[in-house]
C-alpha positions as CSV (number, residue, x, y, z in Angstrom):
1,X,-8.6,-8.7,11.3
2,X,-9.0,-6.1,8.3
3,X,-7.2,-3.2,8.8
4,X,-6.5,-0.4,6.6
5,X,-3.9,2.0,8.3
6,X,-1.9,5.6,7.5
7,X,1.3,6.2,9.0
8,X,4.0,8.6,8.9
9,X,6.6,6.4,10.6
10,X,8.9,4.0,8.8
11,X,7.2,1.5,7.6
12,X,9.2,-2.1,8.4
13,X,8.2,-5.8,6.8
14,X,9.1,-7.1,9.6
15,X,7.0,-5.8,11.8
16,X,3.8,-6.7,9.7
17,X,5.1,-10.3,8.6
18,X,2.8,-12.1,11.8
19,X,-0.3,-10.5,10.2
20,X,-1.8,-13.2,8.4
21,X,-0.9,-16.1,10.6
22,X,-3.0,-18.8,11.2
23,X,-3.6,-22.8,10.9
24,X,-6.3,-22.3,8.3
25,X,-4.2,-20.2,5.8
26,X,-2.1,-22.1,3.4
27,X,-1.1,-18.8,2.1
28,X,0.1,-15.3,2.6
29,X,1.1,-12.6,-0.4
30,X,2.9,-9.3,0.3
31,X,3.3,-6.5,-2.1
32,X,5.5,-3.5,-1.0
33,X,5.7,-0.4,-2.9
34,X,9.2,0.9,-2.7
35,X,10.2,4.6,-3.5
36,X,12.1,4.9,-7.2
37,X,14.6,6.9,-8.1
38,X,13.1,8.2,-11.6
39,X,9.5,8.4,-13.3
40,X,9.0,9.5,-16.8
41,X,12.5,10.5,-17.5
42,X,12.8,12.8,-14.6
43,X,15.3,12.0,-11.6
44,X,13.6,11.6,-8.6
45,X,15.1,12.6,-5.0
46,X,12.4,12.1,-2.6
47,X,8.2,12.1,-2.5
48,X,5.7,13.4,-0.6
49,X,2.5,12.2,0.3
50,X,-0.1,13.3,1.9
51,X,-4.2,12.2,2.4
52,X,-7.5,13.1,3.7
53,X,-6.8,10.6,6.5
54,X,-10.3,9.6,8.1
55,X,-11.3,9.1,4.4
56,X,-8.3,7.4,3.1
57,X,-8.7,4.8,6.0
58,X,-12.6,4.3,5.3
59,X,-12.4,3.8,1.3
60,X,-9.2,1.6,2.4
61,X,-11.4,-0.7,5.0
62,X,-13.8,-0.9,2.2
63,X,-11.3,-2.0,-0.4
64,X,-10.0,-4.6,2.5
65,X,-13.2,-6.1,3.1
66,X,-14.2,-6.3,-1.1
67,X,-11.2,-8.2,-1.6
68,X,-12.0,-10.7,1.8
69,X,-15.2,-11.4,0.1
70,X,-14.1,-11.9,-3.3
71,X,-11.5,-13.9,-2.7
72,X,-12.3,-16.1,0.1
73,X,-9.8,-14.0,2.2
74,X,-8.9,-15.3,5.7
75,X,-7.0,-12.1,6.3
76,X,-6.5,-8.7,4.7
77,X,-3.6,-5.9,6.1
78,X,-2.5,-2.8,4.3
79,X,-0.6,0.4,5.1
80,X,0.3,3.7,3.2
81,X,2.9,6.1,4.5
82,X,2.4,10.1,4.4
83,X,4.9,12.6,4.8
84,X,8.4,12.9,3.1
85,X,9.9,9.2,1.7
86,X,13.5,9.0,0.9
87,X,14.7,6.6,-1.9
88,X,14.4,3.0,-1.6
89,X,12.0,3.3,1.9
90,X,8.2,1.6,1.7
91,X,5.4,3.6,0.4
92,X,3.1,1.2,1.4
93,X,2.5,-2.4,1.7
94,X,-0.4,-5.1,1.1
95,X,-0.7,-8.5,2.9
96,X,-3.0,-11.5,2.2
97,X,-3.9,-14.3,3.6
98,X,-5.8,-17.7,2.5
99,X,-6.5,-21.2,2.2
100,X,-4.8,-21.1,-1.2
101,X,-2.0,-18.8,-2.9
102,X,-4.0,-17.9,-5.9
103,X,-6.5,-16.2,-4.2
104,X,-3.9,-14.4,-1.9
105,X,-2.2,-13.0,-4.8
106,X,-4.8,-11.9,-6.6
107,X,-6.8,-10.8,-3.6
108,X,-3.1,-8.7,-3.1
109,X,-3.0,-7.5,-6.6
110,X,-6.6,-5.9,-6.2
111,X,-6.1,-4.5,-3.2
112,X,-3.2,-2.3,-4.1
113,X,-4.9,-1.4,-7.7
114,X,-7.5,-0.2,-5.9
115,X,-6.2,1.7,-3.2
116,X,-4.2,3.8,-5.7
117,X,-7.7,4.2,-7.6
118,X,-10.1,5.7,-4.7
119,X,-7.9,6.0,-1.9
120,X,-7.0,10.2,-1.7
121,X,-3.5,10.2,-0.9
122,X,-1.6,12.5,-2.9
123,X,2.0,11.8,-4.1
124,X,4.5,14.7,-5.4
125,X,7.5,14.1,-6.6
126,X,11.2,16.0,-5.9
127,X,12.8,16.3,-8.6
128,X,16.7,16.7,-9.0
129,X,16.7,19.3,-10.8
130,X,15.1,21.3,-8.2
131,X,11.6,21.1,-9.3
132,X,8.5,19.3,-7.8
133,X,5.2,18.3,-9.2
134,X,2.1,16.4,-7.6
135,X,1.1,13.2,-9.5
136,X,-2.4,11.7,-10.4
137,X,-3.8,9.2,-7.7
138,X,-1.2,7.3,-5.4
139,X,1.0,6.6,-8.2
């Protein structure tokens, strides 16, 4: 069940923990990006992101099903959030799933290198000092 998804709505672990579930897994990894209050020096008060959507959730399917083949996945979930992200919300999160927890956390580990690589999603940063810039990839 690869999926790759973009949402604007709050994105809640809870909600995604039953991805990966099964009675051939002997292991599930989850990454969640979580938005920071500073980068480079600068005080940060909220980001922005935003994507090319129907690409972002192609090049994200491809990353999903890479990773399932490289690393023996059973399972493979991940899901960015757009629009305007307070501090200390999720950005985006990763799950894996398979027969063994080294895979899973590497297969993780790729997964979210990569979508911050080739996925276009666009992250800019507010600033408290009342400026903004745009950042390089996802972040």
């Amino acid at each position: 069940m690869n999926k790759f998804k973009i949402t604007s709505d709050i994105i809640e672990i809870e909600t995604n923990k039953s991805i990966g579930r099964g009675k051939a897994i002997g292991a599930r990894a989850l990454f969640e990006g979580i938005v920071r209050n500073s980068n480079e020096g600068q005080e940060v008060i909220k980001l922005e992101y935003e994507c090319y959507e129907s690409l972002a959730i192609k090049e994200g399917n491809l990353i999903l099903d890479e990773a399932t083949k490289q690393y023996a996945l059973n399972d493979a979930f991940c899901v960015h959030r757009i629009g305007s992200l307070e501090i200390g919300e999720t950005a985006v999160i990763v799950i894996t799933a398979s027969k063994h927890r080294d895979e899973a956390f590497r297969a993780c580990r790729y997964i979210i290198d990569e979508v911050k690589i080739r996925v276009p999603i666009w992250k800019k940063e507010h600033y408290i000092d009342g400026e903004s810039g745009w950042l390089k990839g996802a972040g």
